[in-house]
N, C-alpha and C positions, 0 to 999 in steps of 0.2 A: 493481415489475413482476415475472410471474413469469418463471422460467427460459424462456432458446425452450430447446424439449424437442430442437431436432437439435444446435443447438452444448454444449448438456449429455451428449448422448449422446457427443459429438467427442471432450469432455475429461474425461467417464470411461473413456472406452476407453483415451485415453493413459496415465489414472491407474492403469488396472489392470494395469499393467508395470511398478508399483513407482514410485517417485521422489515426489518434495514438489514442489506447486506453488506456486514463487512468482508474486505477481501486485504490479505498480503501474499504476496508475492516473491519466494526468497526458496532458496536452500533450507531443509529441513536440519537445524544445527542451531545448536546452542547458541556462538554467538549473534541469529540472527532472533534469538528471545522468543519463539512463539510463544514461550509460556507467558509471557510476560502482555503479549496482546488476551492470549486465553484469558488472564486477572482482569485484563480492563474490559473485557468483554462479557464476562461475568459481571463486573460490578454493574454497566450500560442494563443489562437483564433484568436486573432486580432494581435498578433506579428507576428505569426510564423504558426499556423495550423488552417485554419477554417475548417477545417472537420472535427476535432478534438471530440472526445466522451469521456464522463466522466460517467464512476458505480458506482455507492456509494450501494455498498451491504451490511445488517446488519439489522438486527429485529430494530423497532423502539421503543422509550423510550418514549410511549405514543404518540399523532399526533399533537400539537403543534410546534416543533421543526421539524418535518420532513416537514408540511405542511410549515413552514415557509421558509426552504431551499427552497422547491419546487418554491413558490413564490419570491423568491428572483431571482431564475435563470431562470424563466419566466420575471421577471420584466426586465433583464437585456437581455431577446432575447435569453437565453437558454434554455430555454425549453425543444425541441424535443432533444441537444444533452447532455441534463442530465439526466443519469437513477436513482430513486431511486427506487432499486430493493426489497428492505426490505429485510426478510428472506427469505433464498432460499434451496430449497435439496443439500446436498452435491453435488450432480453432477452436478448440475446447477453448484455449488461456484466452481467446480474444469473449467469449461467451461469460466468461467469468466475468473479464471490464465489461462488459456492457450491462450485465445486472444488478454491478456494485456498486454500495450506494457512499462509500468512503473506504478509503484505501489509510489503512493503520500500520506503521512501522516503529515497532520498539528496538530495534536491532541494537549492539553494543557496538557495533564495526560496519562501517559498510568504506570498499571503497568509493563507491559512487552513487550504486543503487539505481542502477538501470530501470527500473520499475514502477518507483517513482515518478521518471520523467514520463513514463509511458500512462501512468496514471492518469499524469495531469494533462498529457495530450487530447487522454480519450473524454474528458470532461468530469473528474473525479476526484471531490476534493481530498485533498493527503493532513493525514493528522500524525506528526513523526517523532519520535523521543531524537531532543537534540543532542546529537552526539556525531564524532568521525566527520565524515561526508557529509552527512546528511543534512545537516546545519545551513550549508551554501547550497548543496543538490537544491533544497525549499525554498530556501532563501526566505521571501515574504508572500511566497504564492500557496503557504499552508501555515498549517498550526503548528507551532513547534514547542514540545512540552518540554518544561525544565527539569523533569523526573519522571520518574515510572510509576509514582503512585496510581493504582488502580481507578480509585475515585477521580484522579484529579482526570486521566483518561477518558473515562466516561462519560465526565463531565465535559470536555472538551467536542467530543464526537456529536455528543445530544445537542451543545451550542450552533454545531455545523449542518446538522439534517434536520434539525425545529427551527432552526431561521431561515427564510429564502433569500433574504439581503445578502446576510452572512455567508451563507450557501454560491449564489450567484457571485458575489464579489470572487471569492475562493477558486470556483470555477473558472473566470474571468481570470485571473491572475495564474494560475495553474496552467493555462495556455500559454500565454505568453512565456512564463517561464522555459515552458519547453520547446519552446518555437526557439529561444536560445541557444539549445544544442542540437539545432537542424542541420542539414548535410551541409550545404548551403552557406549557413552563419558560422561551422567548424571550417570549411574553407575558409574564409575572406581573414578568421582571425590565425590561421596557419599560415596564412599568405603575409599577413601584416606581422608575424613572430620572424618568419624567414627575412622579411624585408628590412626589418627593427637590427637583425644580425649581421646582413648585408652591409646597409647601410652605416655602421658602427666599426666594421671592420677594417685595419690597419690598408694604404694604398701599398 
């Protein structure tokens, strides 16, 4: 869908005070960790970018868990630059990719993480704690952390938006990855699974 043109105007006016937009993309719930992006995006602020902006877009899972993010990244001085957006109209969430400037997944469980692939479609490099799904979702077209350390996060993120190599390659392989699961290439290997059973089965 395309960008709605008001909530694009919103988040380039924020962008043009400098700072990197991080964005994820998930259910408001624990196990998809926002807090856990909230740490590494804290530590990014105080290392590397205090103008720094973090979107956690996603219907929430009741308001316990969302209020308690909320409170946690006030308690720590983030406040104003933590969005939680909840749910939003397609154009709104397509407004969000086109501003952001990496896509951060700490989640503890994903089946697949749809969001991700979409990430990497729209040209946005994925930085993703390896765990569940996510692991092969990235495969080699992102950064995959071997833990949640804060620092080690931040540290990651800064590597991928201060390098253009680093940046580009990421971007470059992020397409391709998700060109993988196009309508198209899910056909041909649905066709070649059915054929593989066929073909196997007793005359």
């Amino acid at each position: 869908a395309p960008a709605d043109e008001a909530a694009l105007a919103r988040l380039r006016s924020a962008k043009a005070n400098g700072g990197a937009d991080w964005l994820f993309v998930g259910q408001i719930a624990p196990h998809k960790a926002q807090h856990d992006v909230v740490k590494a995006f804290a530590a990014y602020r105080r290392c590397y970018d205090p103008k720094a902006r973090l979107h956690l877009v996603g219907r929430e899972m009741g308001n316990a868990y969302r209020d308690a993010v909320r409170a946690f990244a006030a308690a720590i001085g983030l406040g104003a630059a933590v969005d939680l957006a909840g749910s939003v109209p397609v154009g709104t969430l397509a407004a969000y990719y086109e501003t952001a400037d990496v896509f951060v997944c700490c989640s503890d469980h994903e089946g697949f993480c749809a969001p991700i692939v979409e990430a990497m479609h729209r040209g946005i490099p994925v930085v993703g704690y390896s765990a569940a799904a996510v692991t092969e979702t990235v495969a080699d077209a992102g950064v995959l952390l071997p833990n949640k350390d804060p620092v080690v996060g931040a540290a990651a993120v800064d590597e991928v938006l201060s390098g253009e190599a680093v940046r580009g390659q990421l971007i470059e392989a992020g397409r391709r990855q998700a060109a993988r699961y196009g309508l198209e290439q899910a056909r041909a290997a649905f066709r070649d699974a059915i054929r593989a059973v066929w073909d196997g089965a007793p005359a």
